[in-house]
C-alpha positions in Angstrom: 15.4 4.6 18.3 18.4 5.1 20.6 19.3 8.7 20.9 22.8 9.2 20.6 25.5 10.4 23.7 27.0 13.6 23.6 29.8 13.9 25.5 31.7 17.4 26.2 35.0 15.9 26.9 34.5 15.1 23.2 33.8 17.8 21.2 36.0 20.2 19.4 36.3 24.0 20.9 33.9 24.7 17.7 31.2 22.4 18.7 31.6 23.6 22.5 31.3 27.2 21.5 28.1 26.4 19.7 26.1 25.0 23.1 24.2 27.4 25.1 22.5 26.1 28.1 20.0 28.1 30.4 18.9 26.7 33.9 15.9 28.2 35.0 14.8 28.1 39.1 11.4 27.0 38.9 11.2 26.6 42.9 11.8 29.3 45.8 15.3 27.7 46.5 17.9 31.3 46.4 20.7 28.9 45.0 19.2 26.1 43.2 20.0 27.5 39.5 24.0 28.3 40.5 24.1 25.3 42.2 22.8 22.9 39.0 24.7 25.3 36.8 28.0 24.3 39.2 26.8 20.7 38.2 27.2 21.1 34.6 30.5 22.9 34.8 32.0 20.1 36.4 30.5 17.6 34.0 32.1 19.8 31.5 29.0 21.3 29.6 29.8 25.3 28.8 28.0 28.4 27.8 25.9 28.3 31.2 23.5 31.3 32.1 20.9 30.7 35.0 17.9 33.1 35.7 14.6 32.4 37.8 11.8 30.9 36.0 8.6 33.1 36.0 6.9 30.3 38.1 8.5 29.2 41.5 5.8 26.4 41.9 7.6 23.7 39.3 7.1 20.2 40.9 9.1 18.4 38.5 11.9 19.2 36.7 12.2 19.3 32.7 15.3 19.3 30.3 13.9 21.3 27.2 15.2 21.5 23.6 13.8 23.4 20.7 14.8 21.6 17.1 15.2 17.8 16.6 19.0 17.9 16.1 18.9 18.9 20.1 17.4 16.0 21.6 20.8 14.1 21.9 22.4 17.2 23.4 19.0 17.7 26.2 19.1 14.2 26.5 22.3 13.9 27.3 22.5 16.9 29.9 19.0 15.4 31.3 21.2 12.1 32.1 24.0 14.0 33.9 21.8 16.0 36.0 19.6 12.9 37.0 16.3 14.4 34.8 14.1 11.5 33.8 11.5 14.2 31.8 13.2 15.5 28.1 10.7 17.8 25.8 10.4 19.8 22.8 8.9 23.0 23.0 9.8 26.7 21.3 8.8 28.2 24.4 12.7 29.0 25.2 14.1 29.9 22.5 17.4 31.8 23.9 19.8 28.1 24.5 20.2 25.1 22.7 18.7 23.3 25.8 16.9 24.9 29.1 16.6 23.3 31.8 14.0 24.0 34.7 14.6 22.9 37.9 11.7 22.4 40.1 11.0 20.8 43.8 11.9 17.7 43.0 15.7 18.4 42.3 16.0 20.1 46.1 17.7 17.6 47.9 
């Protein structure tokens, strides 16, 4: 099935309020989580916090959502970061999405 588009330049100051995304440094890069979390700003997502991820040897990275009604908002944030690789796991349970950034997003 196609998974729909979510847009931020779309969505009521409600619906933007309720989108929490965490960007997680999954490499040994010092600026790599400010620096994608920079990204998203300018693509216009909000509610951005960035920490280091407890591994710094993450090869590829990974847009993660938890519930089903997240996969068009992961998806969508995979796509404007460049993210080919979307999952669903519990194992972040403080955003909406997380995304970890590993070697293969150091350019």
């Amino acid at each position: 099935p196609k998974i729909p588009v979510v847009d931020p330049a779309l969505l009521t100051k409600k619906e933007l309020k309720q989108i929490t995304i965490t960007v997680l440094n999954g490499t040994t890069s010092e600026t790599l989580a400010k620096d994608v979390s920079d990204l998203l700003d300018t693509l216009g997502w909000p509610n951005i916090s960035t920490a280091d991820a407890a591994d710094s040897t993450i090869k590829v990275s990974v847009v993660v959502y938890g519930p089903n009604e997240d996969l068009p908002l992961a998806t969508s944030v995979a796509n404007g970061l460049g993210i080919a690789a979307v999952k669903q796991s519990d194992m972040y349970p403080g955003a909406k999405v997380t995304v970890l950034v590993g070697k293969d997003f150091v350019r």
